[in-house]
LOVEX-810461 format. One record per residue: residue number from 1; y, z, x of N, C-alpha, C in turn. Coordinates in pm, whole numbers, plus 50000, padded with zeros to 5 digits. Each point is the difference from the previous one (the first is absolute). Layout:
BEGIN
(pt NUM, (Y, Z, X), (Y, Z, X), (Y, Z, X));
...
***
This chain:
BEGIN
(pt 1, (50997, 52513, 44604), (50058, 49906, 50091), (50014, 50063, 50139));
(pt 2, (50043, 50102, 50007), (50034, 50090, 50144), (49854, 50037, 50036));
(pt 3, (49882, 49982, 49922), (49856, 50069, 50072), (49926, 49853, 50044));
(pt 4, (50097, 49913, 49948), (49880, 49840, 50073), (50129, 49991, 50129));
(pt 5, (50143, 50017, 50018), (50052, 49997, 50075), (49958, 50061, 50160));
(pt 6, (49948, 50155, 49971), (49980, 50088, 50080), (49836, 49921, 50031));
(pt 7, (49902, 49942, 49928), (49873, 49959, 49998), (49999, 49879, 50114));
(pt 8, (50119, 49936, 50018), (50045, 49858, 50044), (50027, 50046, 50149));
(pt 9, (50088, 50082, 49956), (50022, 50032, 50142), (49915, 50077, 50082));
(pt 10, (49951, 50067, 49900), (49855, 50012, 50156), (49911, 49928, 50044));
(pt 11, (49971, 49899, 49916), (49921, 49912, 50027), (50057, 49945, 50098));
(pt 12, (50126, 49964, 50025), (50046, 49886, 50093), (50002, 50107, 50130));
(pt 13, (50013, 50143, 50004), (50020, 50077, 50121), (49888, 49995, 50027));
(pt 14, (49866, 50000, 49964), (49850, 50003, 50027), (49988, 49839, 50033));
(pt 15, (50015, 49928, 49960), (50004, 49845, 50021), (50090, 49974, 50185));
(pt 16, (50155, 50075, 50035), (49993, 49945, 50125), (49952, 50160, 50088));
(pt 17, (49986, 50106, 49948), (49894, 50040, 50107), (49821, 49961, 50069));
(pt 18, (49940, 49918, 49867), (49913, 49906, 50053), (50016, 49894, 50090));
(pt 19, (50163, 49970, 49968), (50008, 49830, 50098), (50061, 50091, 50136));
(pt 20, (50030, 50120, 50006), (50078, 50065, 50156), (49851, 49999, 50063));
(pt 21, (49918, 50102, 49928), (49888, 50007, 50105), (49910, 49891, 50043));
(pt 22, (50003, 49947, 49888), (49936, 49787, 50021), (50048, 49951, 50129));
(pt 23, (50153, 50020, 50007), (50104, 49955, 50090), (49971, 50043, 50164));
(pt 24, (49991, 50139, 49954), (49969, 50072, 50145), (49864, 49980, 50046));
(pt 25, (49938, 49971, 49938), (49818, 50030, 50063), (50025, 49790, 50031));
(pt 26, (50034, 49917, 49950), (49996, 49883, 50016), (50114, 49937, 50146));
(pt 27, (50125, 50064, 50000), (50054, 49958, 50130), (49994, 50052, 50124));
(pt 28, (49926, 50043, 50017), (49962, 50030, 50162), (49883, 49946, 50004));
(pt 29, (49900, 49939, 49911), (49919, 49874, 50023), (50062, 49902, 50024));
(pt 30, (50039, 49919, 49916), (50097, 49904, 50012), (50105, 49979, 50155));
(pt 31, (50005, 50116, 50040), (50105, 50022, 50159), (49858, 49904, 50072));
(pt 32, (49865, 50089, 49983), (49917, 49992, 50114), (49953, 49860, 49968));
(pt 33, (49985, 49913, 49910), (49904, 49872, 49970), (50162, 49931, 50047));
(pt 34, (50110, 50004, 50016), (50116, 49938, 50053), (49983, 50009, 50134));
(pt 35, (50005, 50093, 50042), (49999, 50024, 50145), (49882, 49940, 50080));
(pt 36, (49879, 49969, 49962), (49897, 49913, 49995), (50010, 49865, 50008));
(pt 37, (50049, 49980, 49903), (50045, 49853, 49979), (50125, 49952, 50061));
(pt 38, (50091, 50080, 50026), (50066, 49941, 50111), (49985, 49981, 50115));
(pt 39, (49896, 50111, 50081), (49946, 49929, 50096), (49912, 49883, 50004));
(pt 40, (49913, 49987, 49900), (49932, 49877, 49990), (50106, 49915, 50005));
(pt 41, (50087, 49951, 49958), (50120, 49887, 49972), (50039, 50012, 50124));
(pt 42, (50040, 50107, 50110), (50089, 49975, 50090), (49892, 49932, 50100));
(pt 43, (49841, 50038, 50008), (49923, 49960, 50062), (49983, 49804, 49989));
(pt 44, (49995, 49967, 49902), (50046, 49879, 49973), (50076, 49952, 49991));
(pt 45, (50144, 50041, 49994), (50069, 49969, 50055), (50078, 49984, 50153));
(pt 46, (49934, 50067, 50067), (50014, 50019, 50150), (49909, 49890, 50027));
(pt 47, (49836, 49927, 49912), (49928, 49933, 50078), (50096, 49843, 49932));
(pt 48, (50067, 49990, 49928), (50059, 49865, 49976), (50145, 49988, 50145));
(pt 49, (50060, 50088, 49989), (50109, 50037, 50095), (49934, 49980, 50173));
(pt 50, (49879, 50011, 49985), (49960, 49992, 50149), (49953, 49836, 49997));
(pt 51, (49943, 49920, 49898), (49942, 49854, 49997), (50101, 49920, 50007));
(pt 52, (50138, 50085, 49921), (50122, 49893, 49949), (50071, 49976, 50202));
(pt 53, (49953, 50143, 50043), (50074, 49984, 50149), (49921, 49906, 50122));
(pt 54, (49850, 50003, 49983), (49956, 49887, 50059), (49986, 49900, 49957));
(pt 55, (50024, 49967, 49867), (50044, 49854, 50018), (50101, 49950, 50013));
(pt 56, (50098, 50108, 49993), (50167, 49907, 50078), (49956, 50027, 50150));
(pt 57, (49937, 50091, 50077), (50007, 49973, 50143), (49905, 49850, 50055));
(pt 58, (49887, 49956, 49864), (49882, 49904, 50044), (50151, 49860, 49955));
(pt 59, (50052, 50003, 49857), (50114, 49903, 50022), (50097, 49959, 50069));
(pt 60, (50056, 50112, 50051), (50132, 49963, 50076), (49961, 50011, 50190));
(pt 61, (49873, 50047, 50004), (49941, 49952, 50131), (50080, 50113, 50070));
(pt 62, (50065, 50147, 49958), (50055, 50065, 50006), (49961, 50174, 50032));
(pt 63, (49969, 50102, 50106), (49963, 50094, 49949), (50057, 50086, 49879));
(pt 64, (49933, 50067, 49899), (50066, 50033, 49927), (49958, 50192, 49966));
(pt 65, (50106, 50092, 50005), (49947, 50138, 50052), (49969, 50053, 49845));
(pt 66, (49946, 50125, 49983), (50037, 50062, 49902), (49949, 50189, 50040));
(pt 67, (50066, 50028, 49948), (50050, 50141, 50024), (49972, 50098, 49843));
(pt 68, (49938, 50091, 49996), (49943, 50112, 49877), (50038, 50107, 50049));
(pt 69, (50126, 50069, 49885), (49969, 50135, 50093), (49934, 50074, 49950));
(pt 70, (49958, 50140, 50036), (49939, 50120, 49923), (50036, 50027, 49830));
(pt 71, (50127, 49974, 50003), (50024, 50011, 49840), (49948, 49897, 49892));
(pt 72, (49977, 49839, 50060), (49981, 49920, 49866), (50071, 49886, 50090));
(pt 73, (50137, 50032, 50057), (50097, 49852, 50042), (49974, 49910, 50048));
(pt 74, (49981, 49893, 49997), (50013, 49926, 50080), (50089, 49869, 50037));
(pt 75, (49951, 49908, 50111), (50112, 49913, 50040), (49941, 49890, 50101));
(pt 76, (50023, 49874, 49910), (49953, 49889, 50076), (50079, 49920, 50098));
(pt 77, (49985, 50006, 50105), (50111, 49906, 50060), (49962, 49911, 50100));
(pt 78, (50067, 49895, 49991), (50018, 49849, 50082), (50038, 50016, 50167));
(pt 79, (49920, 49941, 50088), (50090, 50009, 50139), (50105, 49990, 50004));
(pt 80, (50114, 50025, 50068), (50109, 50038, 50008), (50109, 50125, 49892));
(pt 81, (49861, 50095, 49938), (50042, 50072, 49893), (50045, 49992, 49915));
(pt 82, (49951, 49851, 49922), (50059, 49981, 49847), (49930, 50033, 49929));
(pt 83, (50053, 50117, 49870), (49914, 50000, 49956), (49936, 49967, 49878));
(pt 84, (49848, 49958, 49999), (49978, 49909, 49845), (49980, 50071, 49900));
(pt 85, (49936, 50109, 50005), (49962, 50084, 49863), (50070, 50163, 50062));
(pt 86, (50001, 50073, 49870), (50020, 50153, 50022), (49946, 50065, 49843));
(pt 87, (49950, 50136, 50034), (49975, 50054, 49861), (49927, 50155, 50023));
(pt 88, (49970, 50045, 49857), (49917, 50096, 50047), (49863, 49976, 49924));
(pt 89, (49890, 50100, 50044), (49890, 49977, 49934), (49992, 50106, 49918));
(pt 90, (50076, 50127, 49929), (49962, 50102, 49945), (49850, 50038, 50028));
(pt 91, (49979, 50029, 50143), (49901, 50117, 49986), (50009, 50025, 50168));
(pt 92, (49968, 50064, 50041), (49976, 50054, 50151), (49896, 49899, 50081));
(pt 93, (50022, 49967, 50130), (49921, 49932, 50100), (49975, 50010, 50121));
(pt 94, (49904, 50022, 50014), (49895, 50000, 50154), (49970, 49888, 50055));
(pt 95, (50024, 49980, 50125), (49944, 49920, 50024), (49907, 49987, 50154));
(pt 96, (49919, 49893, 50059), (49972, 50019, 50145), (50051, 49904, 50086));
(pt 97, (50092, 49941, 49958), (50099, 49946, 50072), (50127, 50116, 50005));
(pt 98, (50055, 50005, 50192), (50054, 50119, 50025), (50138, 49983, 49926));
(pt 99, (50036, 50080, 49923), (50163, 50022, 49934), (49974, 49902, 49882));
(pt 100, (49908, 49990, 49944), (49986, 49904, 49911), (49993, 49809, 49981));
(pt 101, (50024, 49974, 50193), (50072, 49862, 49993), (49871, 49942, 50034));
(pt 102, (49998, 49886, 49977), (49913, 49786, 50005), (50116, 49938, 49982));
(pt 103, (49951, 49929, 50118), (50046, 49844, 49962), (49918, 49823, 50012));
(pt 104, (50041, 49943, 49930), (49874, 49884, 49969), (50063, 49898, 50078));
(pt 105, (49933, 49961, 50093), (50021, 49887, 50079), (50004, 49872, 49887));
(pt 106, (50017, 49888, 50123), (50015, 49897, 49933), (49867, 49958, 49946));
(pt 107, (49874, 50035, 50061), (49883, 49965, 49931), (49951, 50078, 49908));
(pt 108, (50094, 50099, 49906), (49963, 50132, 49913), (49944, 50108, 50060));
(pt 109, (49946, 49967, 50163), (49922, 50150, 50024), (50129, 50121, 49988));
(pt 110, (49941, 50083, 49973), (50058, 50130, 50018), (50010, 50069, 50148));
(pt 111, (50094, 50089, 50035), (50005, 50089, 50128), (50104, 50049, 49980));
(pt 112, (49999, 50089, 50139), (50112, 50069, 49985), (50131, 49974, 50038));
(pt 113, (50091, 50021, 49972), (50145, 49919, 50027), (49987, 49971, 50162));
(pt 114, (50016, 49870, 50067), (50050, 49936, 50099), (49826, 50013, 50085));
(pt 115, (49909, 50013, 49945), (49879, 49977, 50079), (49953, 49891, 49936));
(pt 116, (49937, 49922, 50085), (49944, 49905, 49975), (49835, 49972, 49996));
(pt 117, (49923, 50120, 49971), (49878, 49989, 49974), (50041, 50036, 49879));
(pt 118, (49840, 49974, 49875), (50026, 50063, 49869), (49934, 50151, 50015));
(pt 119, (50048, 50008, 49889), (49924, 50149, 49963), (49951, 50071, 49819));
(pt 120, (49945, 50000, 49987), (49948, 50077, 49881), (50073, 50146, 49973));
(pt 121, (50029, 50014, 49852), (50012, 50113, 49976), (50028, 50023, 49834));
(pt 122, (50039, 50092, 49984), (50027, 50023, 49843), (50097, 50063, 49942));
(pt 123, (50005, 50053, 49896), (50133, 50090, 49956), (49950, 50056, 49864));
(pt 124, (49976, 50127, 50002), (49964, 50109, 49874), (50127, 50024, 49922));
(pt 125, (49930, 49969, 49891), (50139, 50060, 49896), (49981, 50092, 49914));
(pt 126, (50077, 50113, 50039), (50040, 50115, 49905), (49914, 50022, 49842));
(pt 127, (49970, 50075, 49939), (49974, 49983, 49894), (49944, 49865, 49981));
(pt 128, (49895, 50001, 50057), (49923, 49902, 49953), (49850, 49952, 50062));
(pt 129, (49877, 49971, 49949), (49877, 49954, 50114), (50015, 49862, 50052));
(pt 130, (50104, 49968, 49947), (49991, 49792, 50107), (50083, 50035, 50162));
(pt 131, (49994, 49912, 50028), (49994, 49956, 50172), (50010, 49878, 50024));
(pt 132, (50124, 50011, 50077), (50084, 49850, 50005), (49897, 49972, 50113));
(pt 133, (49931, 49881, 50059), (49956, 50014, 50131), (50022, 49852, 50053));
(pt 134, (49988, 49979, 50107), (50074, 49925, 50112), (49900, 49954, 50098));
(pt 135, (49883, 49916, 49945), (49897, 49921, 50119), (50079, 49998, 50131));
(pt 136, (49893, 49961, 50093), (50060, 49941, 50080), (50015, 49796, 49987));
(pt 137, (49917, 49999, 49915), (50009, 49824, 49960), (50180, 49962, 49961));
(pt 138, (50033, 50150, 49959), (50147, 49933, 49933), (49981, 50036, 49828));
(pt 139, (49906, 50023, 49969), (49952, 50052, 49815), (50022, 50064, 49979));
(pt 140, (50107, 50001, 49925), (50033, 50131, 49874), (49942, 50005, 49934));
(pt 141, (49969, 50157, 49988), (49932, 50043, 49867), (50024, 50124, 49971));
(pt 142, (49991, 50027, 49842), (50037, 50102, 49918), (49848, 50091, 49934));
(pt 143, (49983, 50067, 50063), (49840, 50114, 49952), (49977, 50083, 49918));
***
């Protein structure tokens, strides 16, 4: 009885030193296919967050700004600084609009806060190959 006891129990000490090293060689993959995929998500999510903001500026006949910072944040807001959306994107952002800011006129074009020509541009996200980008037609798109 005490030699299937002692038999048992090694088996089970050999059983979770297979699942430690399983464990270790498997989560720092798992970090990197996350970290991947959250930038993909924040990338699409930044390109719904930028469509959802020109069409309240094309509805309410309204300019409407939005602001990304370097970390992920961002922040949609209404003339007179109300603001409609806030959030983050979990992943880091670039962009070529200066300090991160557009805003969408009343006809959806894009520019830069308080100019009134449009302008084209985009926004890279962190951990990830998509690319928010910003026609000058006013078209969002996600790459």
């Amino acid at each position: 009885m005490r030699a299937q006891r002692g038999t048992t129990m090694l088996e089970l000490v050999t059983v979770l030193a297979v699942v430690a090293v399983l464990a270790a060689v498997a989560v720092p993959s798992a970090a990197r296919v996350r970290s991947v995929m959250s930038g993909a998500q924040g990338a699409r999510r930044l390109a719904l967050v930028l469509r959802a903001a020109q069409a309240q500026a094309r509805s309410s006949g309204a300019p409407v700004r939005v602001e990304v910072d370097a970390a992920g944040a961002f922040t949609v807001t209404r003339a007179g600084g109300v603001v409609i959306m806030s959030g983050d994107l979990g992943a880091e952002v670039s962009s070529t609009y200066p300090g991160g800011a557009l805003e969408f006129g009343s006809s959806g074009w894009a520019g830069l806060p308080g100019a009134s020509s449009p302008r084209a541009g985009h926004f890279a996200v962190a951990g990830s190959a998509r690319t928010v980008i910003v026609q000058l037609s006013g078209c969002v798109r996600c790459t």
